[in-house]
N, C-alpha and C positions, 0 to 999 in steps of 0.2 A: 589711396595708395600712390599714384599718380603724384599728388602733392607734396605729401609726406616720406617718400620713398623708404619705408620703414625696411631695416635690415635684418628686422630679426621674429616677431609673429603679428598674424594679424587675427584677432576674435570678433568675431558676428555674437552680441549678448540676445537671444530671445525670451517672449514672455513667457512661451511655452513650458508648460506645468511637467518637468518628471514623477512626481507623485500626484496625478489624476488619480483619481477624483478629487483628490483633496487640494482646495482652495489654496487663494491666498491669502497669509496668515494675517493681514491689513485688511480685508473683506471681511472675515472671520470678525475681526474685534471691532470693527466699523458698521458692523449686521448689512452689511451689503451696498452701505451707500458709499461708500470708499469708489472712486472715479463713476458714482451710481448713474452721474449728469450727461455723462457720452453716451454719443449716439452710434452704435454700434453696426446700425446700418451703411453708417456715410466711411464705416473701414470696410465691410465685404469686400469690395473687389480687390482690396488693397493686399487682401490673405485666403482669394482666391489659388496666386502662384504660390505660397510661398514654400513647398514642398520641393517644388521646381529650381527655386531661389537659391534655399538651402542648400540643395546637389549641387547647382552651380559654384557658390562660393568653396566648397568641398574641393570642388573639381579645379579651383583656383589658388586652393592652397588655404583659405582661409578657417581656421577651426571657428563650427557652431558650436556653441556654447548657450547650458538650459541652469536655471533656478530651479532648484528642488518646490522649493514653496514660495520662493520670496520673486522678485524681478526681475530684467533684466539690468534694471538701472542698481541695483543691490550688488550683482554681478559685477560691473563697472566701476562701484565703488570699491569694492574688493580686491580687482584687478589692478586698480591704480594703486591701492594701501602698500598691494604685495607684489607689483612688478618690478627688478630693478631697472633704473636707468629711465628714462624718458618716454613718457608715451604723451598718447594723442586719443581724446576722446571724440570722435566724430558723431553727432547727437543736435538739434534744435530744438532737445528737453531740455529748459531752462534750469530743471533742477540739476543738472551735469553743472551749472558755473558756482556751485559749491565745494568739488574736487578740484578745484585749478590750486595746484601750488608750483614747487620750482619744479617739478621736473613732472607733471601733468598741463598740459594745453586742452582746452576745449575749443572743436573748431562746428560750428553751425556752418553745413554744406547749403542751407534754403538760405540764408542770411551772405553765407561768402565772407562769416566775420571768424576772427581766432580770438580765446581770450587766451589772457597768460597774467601773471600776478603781476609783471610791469605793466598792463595796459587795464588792470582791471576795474583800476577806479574810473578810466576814461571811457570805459566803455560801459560800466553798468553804472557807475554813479554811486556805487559802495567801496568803501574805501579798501576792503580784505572780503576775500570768500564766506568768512566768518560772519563781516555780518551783514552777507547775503542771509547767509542761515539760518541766520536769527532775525531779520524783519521777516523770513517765509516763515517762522515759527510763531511769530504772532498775528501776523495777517492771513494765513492761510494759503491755501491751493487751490481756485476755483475749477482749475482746468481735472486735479484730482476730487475735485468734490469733498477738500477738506478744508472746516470753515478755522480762520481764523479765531480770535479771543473777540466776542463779541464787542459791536462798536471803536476798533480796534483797528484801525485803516492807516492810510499812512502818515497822516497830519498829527494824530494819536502817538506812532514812533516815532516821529520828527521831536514831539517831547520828551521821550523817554531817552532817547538817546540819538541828538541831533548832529550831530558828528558821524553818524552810519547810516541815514536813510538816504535817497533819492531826492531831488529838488524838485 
């Protein structure tokens, strides 16, 4: 806020389920192994506070906002589609640098980096958001526990289309 001096709202996206029990719909068709490889342990203390968290940010003005069944990054994707005028995504979830267009910014607070579609090739080494999108769509998600197209890595897209991968 501080950085950004936004003028007009500010949303907290959480994973938090409005319809518990029921899953998320990604786990569901993935039978569980969907981000299966996290260690759930090394978040405890992290969602210890976050009841606490939440009030807080309330108390500061900022609206929580929940996922019926889907994410919070589904949330952020939707927010950006349907907000007008310029936002700022604040996030060191790398799948966030596939919403940067003119009037969405991705800024990583652990890194201290902003992307924006003028700086985006220089910073990730893709030349458009798009195809970020599409080398994570053939190479996968390890950190989500979703495998790429087997044998399919990046020397692999470097053929397919060497003009969009990384060097």
């Amino acid at each position: 806020v501080d950085l950004y001096k936004p003028i007009d709202k500010v949303w907290c996206a959480w994973d938090a389920r409005l319809a518990y029990p029921l899953g998320n719909f990604r786990s569901e068709i993935a039978q569980d192994e969907y981000k299966g490889g996290r260690n759930n342990e090394k978040f405890k203390q992290v969602y210890e506070n976050v009841d606490e968290l939440k009030s807080m940010l309330t108390d500061m003005g900022v609206q929580n906002i929940f996922p019926y069944r889907m994410e919070a990054d589904d949330l952020m994707a939707w927010l950006s589609d349907n907000v007008d005028g310029e936002s700022v995504i604040v996030s060191s979830d790398k799948d966030m640098l596939q919403l940067v267009n003119d009037y969405v910014t991705v800024y990583n607070p652990m890194a201290k980096k902003e992307y924006t579609v003028s700086n985006f090739e220089k910073m990730t080494c893709f030349a458009t958001p798009k195809d970020y999108f599409w080398f994570r769509c053939f190479t996968g998600d390890k950190s989500d526990n979703i495998p790429g197209i087997p044998r399919f890595g990046n020397k692999k897209y470097l053929k397919v289309a060497p003009d969009k991968a990384p060097e």
